[in-house]
Residue, then its C-alpha position, 0 to 999 in steps of 0.5 A: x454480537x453477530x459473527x463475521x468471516x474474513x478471508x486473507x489470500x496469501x494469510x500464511x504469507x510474510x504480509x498475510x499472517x501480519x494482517x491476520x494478526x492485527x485483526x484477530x487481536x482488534x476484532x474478538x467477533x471475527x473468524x479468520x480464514x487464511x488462503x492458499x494453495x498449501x492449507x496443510x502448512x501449520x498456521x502462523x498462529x493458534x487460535x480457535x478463530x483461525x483457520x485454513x482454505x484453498x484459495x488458489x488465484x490462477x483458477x477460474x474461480x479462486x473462491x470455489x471453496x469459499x463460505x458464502x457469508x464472508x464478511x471480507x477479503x484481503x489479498x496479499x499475493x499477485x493475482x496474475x489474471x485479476x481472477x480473484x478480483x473479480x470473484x469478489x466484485x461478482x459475489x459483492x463481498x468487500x476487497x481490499x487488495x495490496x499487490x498491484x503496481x501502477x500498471x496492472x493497477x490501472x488494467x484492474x480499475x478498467x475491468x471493473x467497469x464492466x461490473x455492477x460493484x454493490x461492495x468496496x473495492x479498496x485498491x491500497x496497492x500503493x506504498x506499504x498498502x498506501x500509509x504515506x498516501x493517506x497521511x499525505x491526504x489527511x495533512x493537505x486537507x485544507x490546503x489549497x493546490x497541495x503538493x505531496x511528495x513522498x520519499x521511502x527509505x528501503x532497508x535492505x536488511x529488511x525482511x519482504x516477500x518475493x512479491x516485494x521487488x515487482x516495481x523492478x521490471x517497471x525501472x525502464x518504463x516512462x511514467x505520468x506524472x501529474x502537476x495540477x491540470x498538466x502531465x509530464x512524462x519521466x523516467x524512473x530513478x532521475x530527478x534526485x531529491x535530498x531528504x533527511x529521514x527520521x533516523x537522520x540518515x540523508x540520501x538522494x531519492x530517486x523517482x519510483x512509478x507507485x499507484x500514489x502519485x495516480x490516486x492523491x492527485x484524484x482529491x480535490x486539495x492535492x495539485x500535485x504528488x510525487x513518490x521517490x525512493x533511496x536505499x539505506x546504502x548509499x552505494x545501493x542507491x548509486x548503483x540502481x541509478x547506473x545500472x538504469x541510466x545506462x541501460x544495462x538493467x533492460x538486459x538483465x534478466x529476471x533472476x539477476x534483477x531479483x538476485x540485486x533487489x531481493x535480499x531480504x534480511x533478517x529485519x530493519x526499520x522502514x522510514x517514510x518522509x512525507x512533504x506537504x505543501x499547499x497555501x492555507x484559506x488565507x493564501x498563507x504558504x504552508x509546509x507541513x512534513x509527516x516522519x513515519x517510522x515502523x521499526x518493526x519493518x517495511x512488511x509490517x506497515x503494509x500489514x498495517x496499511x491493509x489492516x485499517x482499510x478492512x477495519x474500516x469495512x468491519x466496523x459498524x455504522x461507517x456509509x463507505x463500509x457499505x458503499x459500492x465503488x472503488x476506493x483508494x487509502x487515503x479516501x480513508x481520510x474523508x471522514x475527518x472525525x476519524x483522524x485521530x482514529x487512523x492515527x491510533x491505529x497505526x500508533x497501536x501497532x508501534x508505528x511512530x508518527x511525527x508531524x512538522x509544521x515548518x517554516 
């Protein structure tokens, strides 16, 4: 079996050198590299099939010192400039990139025009590298005008990298919200939602620009979708909503908001609620709701998140492997024979999946 190379920018990362792991482990043929500008530091693991290199994503040309057969590349640290981006776009090697919120998300979508994409360009910048959107996707699969709404619950115990809290500077910002051909304007933490997450803790949750409510309702069934968040202290949450409604959090500063957000602990659970709603082929209300629970943390199902959109361009025989575009995490979902596939996967790694149909 032939060889393959992948390279991980920011692999020495929190969510780097968990995506490493989980592909060093799926792919016994898979050479890894792992990017950065300190290729001295100890690996976060030994292995012969992994190594280091300096990537750095503000030179004009981060992949100067890359091998010219890489098979992949995930990014798992800002790229300020889309430097890296478009390196890899220009050389045609296959990305997978989870660092973008929904702004420079979007500026990326644009600068890519501009380039003859002839490899994927999988986006998976939404929440924890899209895993909610693509089981959203999968569970509203034959539902007519679906609506999808995702409710996170943030641990504040967990651990995260300082990239983790970019969505801060984003808290006074309108943002689009779509509802099938209409859009409406909101704002970020208003329009409360109650939901009871899988560990049973109830909380208000709160609107949050992600990429998600962007990039679900660009399939077909989804009419709608939506992203809330909740902290899992309650007094957290409440504090958030005052510090934005009132507009001191506009004049806070970069440290301060970061010293609020930024945290990170020594480890929690992450749990995800994921309400469906759409009519069946037979015009039969249906309402379906997807639990996910990683209890090895939010840093991990990201990992996982990324790690599935580049299994999916490792693996053999798989036409969106080789297809040039862009793609977003749920598109994963498209090819309905690999469902349980996906679900595995995330089940291989510890994350628990629960599916309701309800009522």
């Amino acid at each position: 079996m032939a060889e393959k190379k992948g390279l991980i920018v920011g692999g020495y990362g929190t969510v780097g050198s968990q995506i490493a792991r989980i592909l060093h482990e799926q792919n016994h043929d898979l050479q890894l590299l792992l990017g950065g500008r300190n290729p001295g530091k100890p690996l976060p693991f030994a292995s012969p099939r992994v190594h280091s290199l300096f990537v750095d994503n503000t030179a004009a040309d981060p992949l100067i010192d890359a091998p010219k057969d890489l098979s992949l590349i995930i990014n798992a640290v800002n790229d300020p400039d889309d430097r890296l981006l478009l390196a890899s776009a220009r050389r045609q090697i296959p990305l997978v990139d989870v660092t973008r919120w929904t702004e420079r998300f979007s500026v990326a979508i644009d600068r890519l025009r501009s380039v003859d994409l002839r490899a994927p360009i999988v986006l998976a910048s939404g929440w924890m590298g899209g895993t909610p959107a693509l089981f959203g996707k999968m569970y509203a699969d034959g539902l007519q005008e679906a609506s999808v709404n995702i409710y996170a619950l943030y641990s504040l115990q967990d651990k995260a990298g300082p990239d983790s809290t970019a969505y801060m500077n984003r808290m006074t910002i309108p943002f689009h919200v779509f509802e099938g051909s209409q859009t409406r304007t909101v704002l970020p933490m208003t329009e409360p939602r109650p939901v009871t997450f899988p560990n049973g803790f109830r909380a208000k949750c709160y609107r949050l620009d992600t990429p998600d409510h962007v990039t679900l309702v660009q399939n077909s069934s989804v009419h709608s979708a939506n992203f809330r968040i909740a902290f899992d202290q309650t007094w957290s949450t409440s504090a958030l909503v005052f510090l934005v409604r009132s507009g001191v959090w506009k004049l806070l500063g970069q440290k301060a908001r970061q010293s609020i957000l930024y945290n990170p602990g020594t480890g929690a659970a992450h749990h995800v609620t994921v309400q469906i709603e759409g009519r069946d082929q037979h015009g039969v209300l249906t309402r379906r709701q997807v639990e996910i629970t990683d209890p090895q943390g939010q840093t991990h199902l990201t990992a996982t998140g990324a790690a599935i959109q580049a299994q999916r361009i490792l693996m053999e025989g798989n036409n969106l492997a080789t297809a040039g575009g862009i793609f977003f995490p749920e598109q994963l979902a498209d090819l309905r024979e690999d469902q349980t596939w996906i679900t595995r996967f995330f089940e291989a790694e510890g994350v628990q999946i629960r599916v309701r149909n309800q009522v």
